[in-house]
C-alpha positions in Angstrom: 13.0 -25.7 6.1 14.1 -22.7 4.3 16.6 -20.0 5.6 15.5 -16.7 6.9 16.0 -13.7 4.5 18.9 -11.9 5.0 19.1 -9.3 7.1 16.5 -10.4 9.2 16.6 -10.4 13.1 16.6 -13.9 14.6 14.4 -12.8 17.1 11.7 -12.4 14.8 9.5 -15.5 14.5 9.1 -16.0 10.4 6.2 -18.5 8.9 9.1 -20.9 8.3 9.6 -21.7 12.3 6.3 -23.5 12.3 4.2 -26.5 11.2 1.4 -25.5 9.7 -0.3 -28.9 8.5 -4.1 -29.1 9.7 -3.8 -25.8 10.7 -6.7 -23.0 9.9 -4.0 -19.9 9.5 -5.0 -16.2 9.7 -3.0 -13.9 7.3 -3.5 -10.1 7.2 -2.7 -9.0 3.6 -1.7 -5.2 2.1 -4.3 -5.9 -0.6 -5.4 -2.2 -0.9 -5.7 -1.8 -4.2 -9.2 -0.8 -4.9 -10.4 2.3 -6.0 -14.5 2.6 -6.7 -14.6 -1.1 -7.2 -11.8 -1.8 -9.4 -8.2 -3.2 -9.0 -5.9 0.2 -9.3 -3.1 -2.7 -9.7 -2.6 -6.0 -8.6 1.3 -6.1 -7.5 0.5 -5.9 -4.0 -1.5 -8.9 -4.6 0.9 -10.6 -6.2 3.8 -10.1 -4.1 1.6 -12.0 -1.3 1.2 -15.5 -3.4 4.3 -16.7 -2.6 3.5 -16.7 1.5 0.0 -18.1 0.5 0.8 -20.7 -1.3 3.9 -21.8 1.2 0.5 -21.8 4.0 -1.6 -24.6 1.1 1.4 -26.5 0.1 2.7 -27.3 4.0 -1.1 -28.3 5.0 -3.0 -25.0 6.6 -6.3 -23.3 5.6 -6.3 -19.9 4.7 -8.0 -17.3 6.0 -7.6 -13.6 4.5 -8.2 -9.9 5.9 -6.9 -6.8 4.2 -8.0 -2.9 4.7 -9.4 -1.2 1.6 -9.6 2.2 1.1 -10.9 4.9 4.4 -14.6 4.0 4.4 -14.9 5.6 7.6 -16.1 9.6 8.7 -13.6 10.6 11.1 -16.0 13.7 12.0 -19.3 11.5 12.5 -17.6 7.8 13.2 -20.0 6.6 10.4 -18.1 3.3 8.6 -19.6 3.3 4.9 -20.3 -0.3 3.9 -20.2 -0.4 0.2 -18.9 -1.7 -3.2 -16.5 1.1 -3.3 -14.3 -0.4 -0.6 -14.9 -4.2 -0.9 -12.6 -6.9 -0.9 -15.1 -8.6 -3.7 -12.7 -7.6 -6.5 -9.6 -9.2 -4.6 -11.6 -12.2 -4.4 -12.5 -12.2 -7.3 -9.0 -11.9 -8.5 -7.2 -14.9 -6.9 -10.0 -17.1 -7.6 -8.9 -16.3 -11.3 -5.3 -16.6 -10.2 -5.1 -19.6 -7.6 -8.0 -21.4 -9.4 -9.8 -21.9 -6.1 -13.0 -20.8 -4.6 -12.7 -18.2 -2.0 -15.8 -17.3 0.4 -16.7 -13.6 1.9 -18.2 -14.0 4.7 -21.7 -12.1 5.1 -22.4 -10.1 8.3 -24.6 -7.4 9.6 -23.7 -4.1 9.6 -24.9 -0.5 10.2 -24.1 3.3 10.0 -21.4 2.0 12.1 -20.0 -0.9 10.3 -20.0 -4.5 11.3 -20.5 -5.1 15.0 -18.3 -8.2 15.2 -18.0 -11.4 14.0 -20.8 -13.9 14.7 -21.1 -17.6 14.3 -22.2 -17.7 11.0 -18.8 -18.3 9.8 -18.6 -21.2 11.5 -20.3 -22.7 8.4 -17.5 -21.6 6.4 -14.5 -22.6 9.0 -16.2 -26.6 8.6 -16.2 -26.4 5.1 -12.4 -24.8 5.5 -11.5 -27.4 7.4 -13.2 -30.2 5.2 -11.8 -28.3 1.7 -14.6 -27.9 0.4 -13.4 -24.5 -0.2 -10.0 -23.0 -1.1 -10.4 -20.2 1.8 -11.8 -17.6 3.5 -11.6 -13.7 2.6 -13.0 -11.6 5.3 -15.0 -8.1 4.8 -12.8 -5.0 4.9 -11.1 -5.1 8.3 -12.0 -1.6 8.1 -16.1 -2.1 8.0 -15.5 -3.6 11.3 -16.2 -1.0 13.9 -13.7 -2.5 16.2 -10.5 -2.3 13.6 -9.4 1.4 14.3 -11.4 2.0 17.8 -8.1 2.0 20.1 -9.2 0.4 23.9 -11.4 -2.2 25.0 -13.3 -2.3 21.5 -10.5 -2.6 19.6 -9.4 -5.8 21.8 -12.4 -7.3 21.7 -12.1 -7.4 17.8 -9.2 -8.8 18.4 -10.3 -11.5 20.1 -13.0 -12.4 18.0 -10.4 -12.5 15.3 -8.0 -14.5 17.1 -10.9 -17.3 17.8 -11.1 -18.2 13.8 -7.6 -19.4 13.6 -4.7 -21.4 15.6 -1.8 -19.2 13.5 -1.8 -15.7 12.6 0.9 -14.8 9.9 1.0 -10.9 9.2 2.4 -10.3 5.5 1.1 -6.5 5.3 4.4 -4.6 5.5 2.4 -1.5 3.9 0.3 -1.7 6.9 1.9 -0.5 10.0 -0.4 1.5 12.0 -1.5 -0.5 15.1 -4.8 -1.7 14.5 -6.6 -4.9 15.5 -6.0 -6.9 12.6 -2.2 -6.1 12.8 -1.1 -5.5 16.0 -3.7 -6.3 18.8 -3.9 -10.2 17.2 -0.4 -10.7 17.3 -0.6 -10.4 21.0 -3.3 -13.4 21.0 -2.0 -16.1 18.5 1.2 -18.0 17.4 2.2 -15.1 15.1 4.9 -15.2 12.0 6.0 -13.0 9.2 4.9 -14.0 6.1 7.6 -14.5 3.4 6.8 -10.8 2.0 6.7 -9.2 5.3 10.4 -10.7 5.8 11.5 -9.6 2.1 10.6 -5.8 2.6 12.5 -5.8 6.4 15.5 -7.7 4.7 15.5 -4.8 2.0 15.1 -1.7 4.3 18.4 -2.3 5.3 19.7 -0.5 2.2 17.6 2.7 3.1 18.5 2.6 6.6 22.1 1.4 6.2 22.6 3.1 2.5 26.0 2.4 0.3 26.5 6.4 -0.1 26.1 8.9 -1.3 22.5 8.7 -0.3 19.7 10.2 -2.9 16.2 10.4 -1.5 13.3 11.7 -3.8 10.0 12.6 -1.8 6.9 14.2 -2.9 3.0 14.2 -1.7 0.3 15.8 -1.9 0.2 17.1 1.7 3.4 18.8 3.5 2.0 18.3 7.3 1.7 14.3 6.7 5.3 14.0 5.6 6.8 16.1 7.6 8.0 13.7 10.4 9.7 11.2 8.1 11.1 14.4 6.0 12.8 15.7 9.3 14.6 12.4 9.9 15.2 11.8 6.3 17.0 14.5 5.6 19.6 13.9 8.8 20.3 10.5 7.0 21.0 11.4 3.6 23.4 13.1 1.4 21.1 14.8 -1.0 17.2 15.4 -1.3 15.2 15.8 -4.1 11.8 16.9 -3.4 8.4 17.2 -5.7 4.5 17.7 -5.6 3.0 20.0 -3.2 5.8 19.0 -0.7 8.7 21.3 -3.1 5.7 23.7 -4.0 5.7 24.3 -0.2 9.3 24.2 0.3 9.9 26.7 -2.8 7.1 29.2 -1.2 8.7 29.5 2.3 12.3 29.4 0.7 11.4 32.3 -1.9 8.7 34.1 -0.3 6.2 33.1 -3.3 2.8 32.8 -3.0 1.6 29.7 -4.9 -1.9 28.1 -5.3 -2.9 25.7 -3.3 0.3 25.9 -0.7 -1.7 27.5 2.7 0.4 29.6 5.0 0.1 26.7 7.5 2.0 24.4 5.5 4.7 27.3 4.2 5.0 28.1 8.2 6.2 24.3 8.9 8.2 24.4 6.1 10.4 27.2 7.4 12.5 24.6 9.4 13.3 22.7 6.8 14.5 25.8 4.6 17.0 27.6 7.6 18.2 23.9 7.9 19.3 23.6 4.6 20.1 26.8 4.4 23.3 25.9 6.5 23.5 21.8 5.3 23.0 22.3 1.6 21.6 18.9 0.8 18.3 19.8 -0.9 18.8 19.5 -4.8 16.6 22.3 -6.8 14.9 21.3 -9.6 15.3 24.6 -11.9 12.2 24.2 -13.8 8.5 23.7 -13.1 5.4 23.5 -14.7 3.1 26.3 -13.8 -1.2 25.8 -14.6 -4.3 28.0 -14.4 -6.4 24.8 -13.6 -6.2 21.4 -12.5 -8.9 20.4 -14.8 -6.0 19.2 -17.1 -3.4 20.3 -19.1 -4.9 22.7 -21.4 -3.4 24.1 -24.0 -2.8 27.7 -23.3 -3.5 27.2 -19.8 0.3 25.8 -18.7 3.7 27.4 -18.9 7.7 26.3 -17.5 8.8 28.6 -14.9 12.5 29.3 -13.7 13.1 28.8 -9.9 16.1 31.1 -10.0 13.8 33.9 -11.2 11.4 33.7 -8.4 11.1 37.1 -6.8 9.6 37.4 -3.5 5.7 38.9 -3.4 5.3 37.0 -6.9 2.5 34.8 -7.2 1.7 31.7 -9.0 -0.9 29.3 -10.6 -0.5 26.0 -9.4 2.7 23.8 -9.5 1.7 20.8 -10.9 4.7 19.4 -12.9 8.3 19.3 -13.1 9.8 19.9 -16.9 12.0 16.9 -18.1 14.4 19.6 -18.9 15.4 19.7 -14.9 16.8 16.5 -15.3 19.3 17.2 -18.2 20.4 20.3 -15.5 24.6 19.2 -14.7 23.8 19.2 -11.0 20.5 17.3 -11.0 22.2 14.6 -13.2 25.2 14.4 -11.5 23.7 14.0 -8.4 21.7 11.5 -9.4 24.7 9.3 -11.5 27.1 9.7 -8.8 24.1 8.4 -5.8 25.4 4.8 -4.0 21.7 4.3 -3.4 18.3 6.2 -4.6 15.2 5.6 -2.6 12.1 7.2 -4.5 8.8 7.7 -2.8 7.4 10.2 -5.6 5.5 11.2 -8.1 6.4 14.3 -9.6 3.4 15.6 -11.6 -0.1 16.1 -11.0 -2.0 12.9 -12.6 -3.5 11.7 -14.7 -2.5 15.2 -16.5 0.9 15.8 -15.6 3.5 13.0 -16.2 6.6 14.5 -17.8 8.3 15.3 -15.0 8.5 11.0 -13.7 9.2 10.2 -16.7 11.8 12.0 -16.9 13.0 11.1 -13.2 12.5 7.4 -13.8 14.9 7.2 -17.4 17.7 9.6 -15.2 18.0 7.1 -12.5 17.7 4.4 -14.5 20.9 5.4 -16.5 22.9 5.3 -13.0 23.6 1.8 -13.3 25.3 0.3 -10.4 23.2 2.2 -7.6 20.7 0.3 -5.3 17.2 2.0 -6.4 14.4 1.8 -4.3 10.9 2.4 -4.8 8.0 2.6 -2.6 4.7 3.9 -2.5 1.7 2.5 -4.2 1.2 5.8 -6.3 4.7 5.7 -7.2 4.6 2.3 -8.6 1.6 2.5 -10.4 3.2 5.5 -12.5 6.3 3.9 -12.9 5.0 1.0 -14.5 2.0 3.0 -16.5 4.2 5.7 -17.9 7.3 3.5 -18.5 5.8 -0.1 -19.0 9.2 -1.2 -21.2 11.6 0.3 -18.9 9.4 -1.6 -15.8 9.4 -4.9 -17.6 12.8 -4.8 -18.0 14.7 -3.9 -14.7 11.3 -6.1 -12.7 14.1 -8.8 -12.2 17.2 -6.8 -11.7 19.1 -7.2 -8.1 19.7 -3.3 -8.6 16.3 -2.5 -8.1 13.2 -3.1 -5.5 9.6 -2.2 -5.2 8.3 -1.9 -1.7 4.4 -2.2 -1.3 4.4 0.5 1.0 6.0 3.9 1.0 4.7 5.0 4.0 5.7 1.6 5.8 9.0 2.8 4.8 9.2 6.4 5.5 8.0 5.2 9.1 10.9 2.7 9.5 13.5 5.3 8.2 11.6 7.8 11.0 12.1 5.0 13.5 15.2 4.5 12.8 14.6 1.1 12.9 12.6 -2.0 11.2 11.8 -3.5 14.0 10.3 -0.1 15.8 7.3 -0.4 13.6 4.2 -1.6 16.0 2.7 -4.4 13.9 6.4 -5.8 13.6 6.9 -5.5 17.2 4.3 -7.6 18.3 5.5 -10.3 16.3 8.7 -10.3 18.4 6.9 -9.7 21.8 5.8 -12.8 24.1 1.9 -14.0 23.7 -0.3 -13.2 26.3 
């Protein structure tokens, strides 16, 4: 039986504690990675074979979930049931991959999703059982009306889920809210981290214990959502760089600038952050960014650079949608970044698909520190790193120095909790079954 990851708390039961021969096992994936039908990018996908082919080789019959997309109206509770955000393209993916055949179950929903779970899967679960299939991919956990409800409803799901399998195995790091198909079934099965699930808690240990000094780059495109994990971020580390609409915030509550796009909600929340700093010093300007007149794309005539340090209060801008590569060659930015112990990135810098000189740039400077601990996380993140810099990706995709979380937010929740083990879905791993 192999070893736990490093790292990893002994009191959290991993998929390699248990016999799994003859067994029909339950696995909730991060496979979120469909946008209008298509695969954005498989590497969340990927990272999950390993744990899934550990479940075929040791005997046990797979069952899949995953969340795609937000299919649901948070104002009218309708649950859109569509191509957009089906698992179909998943499927049809590790069919190609595992050279298998992989069943989507077919229920009955309305305005308000799928009701539940009804007995014609049992069909399928024989033919599981009998391998006559290769295994099961269930509808977007998120059609199911039951997945986000909170209370009773979101139990009952629960148990309906829990009736398919004997194991549940959760390998969804990325997904940490406490839903049904990630907290609420823990509670009801055997339940085991998967062999990614373990990975990503063993490697959180170098953002929450970092070898300093400690360089964390953060962006988004909303400052209210990150606000949280910024607060306790910035207590933990030695320097912050920030980007998108989170340092177009920061820069109009610091300077007093009016910039489009930034709403005097977000620039009042931001306040905090700037009279903290203003005594702690650890955020890191970046002197130089990209000003626009649209964000129809970068128009010729329509963009220009703008100096920070010749922001004058009452001055108002276009919209921030880039940072100029020449930030990066700035003594200060570079230094800071050279001289970091470890770098943990959850950021994308421009606006895309039109504005991408600023991560390039911010991927080849912390690629030339070369004996740092460089994190990434963040789905967007990735995806830019590895479009914009495909060489550069290809080359460091194997190199101990460097490691790709599937899930930013997963991680800026841990780094707000302090602790891997605080995050819900994790928890209920570690917590006695019912």
């Amino acid at each position: 039986m192999n070893k736990k990851f490093e790292n990893i708390d002994s009191s959290v039961p991993t998929i390699q504690d248990t016999d799994l021969d003859d067994k029909v096992v339950l696995v909730r994936v991060d496979h979120n990675v469909v946008k209008k039908g298509k695969i954005t990018d498989p590497f969340r996908i990927d990272a999950t074979i390993g744990t899934l082919y550990s479940i075929v080789e040791r005997g046990g019959r797979l069952i899949l979930m995953t969340h795609v997309g937000r299919p649901k109206d948070k104002k009218s509770g309708e649950i859109a049931v569509g191509s957009d955000t089906s698992v179909e393209p998943i499927v049809e993916y590790l069919e190609r991959k595992l050279h298998t055949n992989i069943v989507i179950p077919d229920f009955k929903s309305t305005a308000k999703g799928i009701a539940g779970i009804d007995t014609s899967i049992n069909l399928h679960i024989r033919d599981l059982k009998n391998r006559k299939i290769g295994g099961i991919y269930l509808p977007n956990t998120r059609w199911f009306s039951g997945e986000e409800a909170g209370g009773e409803k979101q139990e009952r799901f629960a148990t309906m889920l829990s009736g398919l399998a004997d194991v549940f195995v959760n390998d969804a790091f990325g997904s940490w809210q406490p839903h049904a198909s990630t907290y609420n079934i823990a509670k009801l099965l055997p339940s085991y981290a998967g062999y990614l699930m373990q990975q990503e808690i063993s490697n959180l240990t170098h953002v929450l214990n970092p070898k300093r000094p400690f360089l964390a780059v953060v962006a988004g495109s909303k400052f209210d959502t990150k606000i949280g994990p910024l607060r306790e971020l910035y207590d933990k580390v030695d320097c912050l760089i920030l980007g998108g609409v989170i340092y177009n915030t920061y820069l109009a509550a610091k300077y007093g600038v009016n910039i489009a796009g930034v709403t005097e909600k977000e620039i009042g929340m931001a306040k905090e952050l700037v009279d903290k700093d203003s005594r702690e010093k650890k955020i890191l300007e970046l002197p130089i960014v990209v000003e626009s007149d649209t964000m129809e794309g970068k128009i010729e005539g329509k963009h220009r650079t703008v100096e920070v340090g010749q922001l004058m209060k009452g001055d108002s801008l276009g919209y921030i949608l880039d940072i100029d590569p020449g930030s990066f060659d700035q003594r200060e930015v570079m230094d800071a970044i050279l001289n970091a112990g470890t770098i943990f990135v959850n950021a994308v810098m421009g606006f895309i698909p039109h504005f991408t000189e600023g991560s390039k740039a911010l991927d080849r400077a912390i690629d030339r520190n070369r004996t740092a601990k460089k994190m990434y996380g963040g789905g967007d993140t990735l995806k830019e790193f590895k479009d914009l810099l495909p060489g550069l990706y290809l080359a460091v995709l194997d190199n101990s120095q460097y490691y790709f979380f599937t899930g930013g937010g997963a991680v800026l929740k841990a780094i707000q909790e302090g602790d891997p083990y605080g995050l819900l879905p994790i928890k209920a791993l570690m917590e006695p079954k019912v």
